[in-house]
C-alpha positions in Angstrom: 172.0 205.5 92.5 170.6 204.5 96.1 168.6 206.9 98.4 171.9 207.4 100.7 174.2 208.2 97.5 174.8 212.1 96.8 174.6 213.2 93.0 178.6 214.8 92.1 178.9 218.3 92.3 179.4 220.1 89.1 182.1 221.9 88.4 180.8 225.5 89.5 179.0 224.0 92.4 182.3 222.6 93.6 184.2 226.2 93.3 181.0 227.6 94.9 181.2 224.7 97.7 184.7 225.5 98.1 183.9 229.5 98.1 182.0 228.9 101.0 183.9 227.2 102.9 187.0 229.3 102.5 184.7 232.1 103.7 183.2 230.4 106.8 187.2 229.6 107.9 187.7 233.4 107.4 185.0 234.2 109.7 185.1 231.8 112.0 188.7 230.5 112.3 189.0 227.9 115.2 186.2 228.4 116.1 183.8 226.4 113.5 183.5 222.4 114.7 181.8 221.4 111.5 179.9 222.7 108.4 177.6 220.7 106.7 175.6 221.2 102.8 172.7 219.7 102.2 169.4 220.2 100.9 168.5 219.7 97.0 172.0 219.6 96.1 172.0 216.2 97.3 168.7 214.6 95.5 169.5 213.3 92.0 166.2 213.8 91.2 166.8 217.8 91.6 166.5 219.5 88.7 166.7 223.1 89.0 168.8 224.0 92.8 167.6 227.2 93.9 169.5 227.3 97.3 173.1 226.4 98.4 171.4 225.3 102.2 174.2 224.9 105.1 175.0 224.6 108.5 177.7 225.9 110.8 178.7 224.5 114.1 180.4 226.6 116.3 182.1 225.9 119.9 181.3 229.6 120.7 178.8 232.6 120.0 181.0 234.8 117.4 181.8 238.2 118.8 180.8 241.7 116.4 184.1 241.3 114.4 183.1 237.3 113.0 179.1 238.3 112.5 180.4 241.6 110.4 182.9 239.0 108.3 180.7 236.3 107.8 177.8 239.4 106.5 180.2 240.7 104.0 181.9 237.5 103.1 178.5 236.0 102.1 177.4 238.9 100.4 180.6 238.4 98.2 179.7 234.5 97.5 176.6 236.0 96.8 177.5 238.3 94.1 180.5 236.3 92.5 179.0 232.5 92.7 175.9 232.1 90.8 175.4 229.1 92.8 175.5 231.0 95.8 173.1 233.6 94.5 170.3 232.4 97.3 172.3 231.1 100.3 171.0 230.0 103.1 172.8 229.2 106.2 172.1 228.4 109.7 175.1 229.4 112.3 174.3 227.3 115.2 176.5 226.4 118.6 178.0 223.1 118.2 176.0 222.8 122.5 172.9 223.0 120.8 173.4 221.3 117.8 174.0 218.1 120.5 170.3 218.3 121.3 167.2 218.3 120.1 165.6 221.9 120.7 165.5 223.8 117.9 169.1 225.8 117.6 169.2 229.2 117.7 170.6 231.3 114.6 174.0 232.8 116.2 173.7 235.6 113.2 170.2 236.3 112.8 169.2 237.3 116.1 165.3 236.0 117.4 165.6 233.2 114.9 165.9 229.2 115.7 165.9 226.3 113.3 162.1 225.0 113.7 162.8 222.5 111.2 165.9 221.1 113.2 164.4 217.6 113.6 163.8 217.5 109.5 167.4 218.6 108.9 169.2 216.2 111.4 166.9 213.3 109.7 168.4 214.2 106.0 171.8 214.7 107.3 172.1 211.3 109.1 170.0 209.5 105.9 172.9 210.4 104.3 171.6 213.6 102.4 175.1 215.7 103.9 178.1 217.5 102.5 181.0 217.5 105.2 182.5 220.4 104.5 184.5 220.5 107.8 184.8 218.8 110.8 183.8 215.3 111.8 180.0 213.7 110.0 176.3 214.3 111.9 176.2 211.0 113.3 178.8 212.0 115.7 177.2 215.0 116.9 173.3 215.4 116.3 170.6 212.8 118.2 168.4 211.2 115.8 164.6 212.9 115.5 161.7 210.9 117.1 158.9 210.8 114.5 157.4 213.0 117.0 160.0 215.7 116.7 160.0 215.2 112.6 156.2 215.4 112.6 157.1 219.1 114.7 158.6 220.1 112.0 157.0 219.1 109.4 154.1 221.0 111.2 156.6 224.3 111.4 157.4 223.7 107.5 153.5 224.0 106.6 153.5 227.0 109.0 156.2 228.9 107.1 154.5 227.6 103.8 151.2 229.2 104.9 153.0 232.5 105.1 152.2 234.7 101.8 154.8 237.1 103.2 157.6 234.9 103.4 156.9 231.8 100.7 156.0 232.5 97.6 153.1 230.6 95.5 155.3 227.6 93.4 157.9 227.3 97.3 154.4 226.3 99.3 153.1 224.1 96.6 156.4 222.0 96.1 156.6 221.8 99.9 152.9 221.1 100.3 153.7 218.2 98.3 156.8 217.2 100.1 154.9 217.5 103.3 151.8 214.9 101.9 155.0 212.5 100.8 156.5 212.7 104.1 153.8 211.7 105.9 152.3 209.1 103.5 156.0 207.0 103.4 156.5 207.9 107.1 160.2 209.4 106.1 161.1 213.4 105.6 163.9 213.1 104.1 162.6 213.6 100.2 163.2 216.6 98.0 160.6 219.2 96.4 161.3 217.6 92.9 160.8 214.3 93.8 157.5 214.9 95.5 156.4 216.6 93.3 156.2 213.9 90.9 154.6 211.7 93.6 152.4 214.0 93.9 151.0 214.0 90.8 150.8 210.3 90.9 149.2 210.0 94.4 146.9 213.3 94.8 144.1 213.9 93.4 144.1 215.4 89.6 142.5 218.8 90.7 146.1 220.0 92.1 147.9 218.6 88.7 147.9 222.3 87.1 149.1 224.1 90.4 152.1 221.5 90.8 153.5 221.2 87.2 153.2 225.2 87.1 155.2 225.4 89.9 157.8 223.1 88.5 158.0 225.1 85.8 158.7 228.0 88.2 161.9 226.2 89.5 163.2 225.6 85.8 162.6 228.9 85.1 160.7 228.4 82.0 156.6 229.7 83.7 154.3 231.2 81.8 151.3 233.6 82.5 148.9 231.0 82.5 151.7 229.5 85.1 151.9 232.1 87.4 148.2 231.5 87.4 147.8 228.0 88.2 150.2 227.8 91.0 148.3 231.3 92.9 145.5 229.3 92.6 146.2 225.4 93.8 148.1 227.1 96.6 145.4 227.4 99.1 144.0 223.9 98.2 147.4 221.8 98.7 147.9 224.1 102.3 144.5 222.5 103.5 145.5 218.7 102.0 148.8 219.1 103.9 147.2 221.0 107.3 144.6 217.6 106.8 147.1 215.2 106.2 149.2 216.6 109.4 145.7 216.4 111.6 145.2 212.7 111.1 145.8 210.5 114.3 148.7 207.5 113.7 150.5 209.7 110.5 
């Protein structure tokens, strides 16, 4: 399978795929221009998918009514799909999504997509569900290096936050973050740079990476949960390094 070709969906990511989108039409009716899944669902090399990751385009900020059904329809998907159990979905204005500022979440007051220039880049690599409405190429601008290197810089920030990323999330994304900027292309999945990783980085951060695989498969141990606490702070200060370098 080529980098731009998209793994099938099983059978229960399908129903969940189709779940979601049945529940975005509820909410939004008319209103939704597109709706777009992507993320590891799209990587072959993904073994264990721990998010169903989506956008939604709207052609107008939803009134109380739509935010109140899209809450309780979501929280629905979330407790009848398994494959829904961790959603996470961006509700953007189909204006914004035109440009290349960071969108703000239409939902989730205070919030905007940081990593907007990484998720345009996967979408128009080819790394895109359509759900609705016409593909990405017709609506978002392609990222400048620039504006990917932005957010790459935004994803080590979130990573770096021991309130909201957990130990084996910062190490696989460290190690997507190294990839990224050693092949000069974002659009790679955790899994897959992971295994780079421990081809291409020094052994010292071996333990930390393969225990935090073992996190995603759901199969860590003790001496797990060990491993990845500790290589957490030393992949953070490889990525923040690799991010520092002039010319990367």
């Amino acid at each position: 399978m080529g980098k731009a070709g998209i793994p099938r969906l099983s059978g229960s990511q399908r129903a969940a795929a189709d779940a979601l989108l049945a529940s975005l039409r509820g909410s939004f009716g008319d209103s939704m221009a597109a709706a777009y899944l992507y993320g590891a669902i799209t990587f072959a090399d993904s073994e264990a998918i721990a998010d169903f990751d989506y956008h939604v385009l709207l052609t107008g900020r939803p009134d109380d009514a739509q935010r109140a059904s899209y809450r309780l329809l979501t929280d629905r998907l979330r407790a009848s799909y398994q494959d829904c159990a961790d959603l996470d979905g961006w509700v953007i204005a189909l204006a914004q999504a035109r440009g290349s500022q960071p969108p703000e979440h239409l939902i989730q007051h205070g919030l905007r997509d940081e990593s907007w220039a990484l998720h345009r880049a996967h979408w128009l690599a080819g790394r895109c569900i359509v759900l609705a409405g016409p593909g990405p190429a017709e609506i978002v601008p392609a990222p400048s290096w620039a504006e990917q290197r932005a957010g790459l810089a935004a994803e080590l920030a979130f990573a770096a936050d021991t309130e909201r990323a957990g130990d084996a999330f910062t190490v696989l994304n460290c190690c997507r973050i190294l990839r990224s900027l050693a092949d000069h292309d974002v659009v790679q999945s955790k899994f897959g740079s992971a295994r780079w990783a421990l081809e291409h980085l020094p052994a010292g951060h071996a333990p930390a990476i393969l225990a935090a695989l073992n996190r995603y498969r759901g199969t860590a141990t003790g001496a797990d949960d060990q491993a990845v606490a500790a290589g957490r702070e030393p992949l953070l200060s490889a990525a923040a390094e690799a991010l520092a370098e002039p010319g990367r």
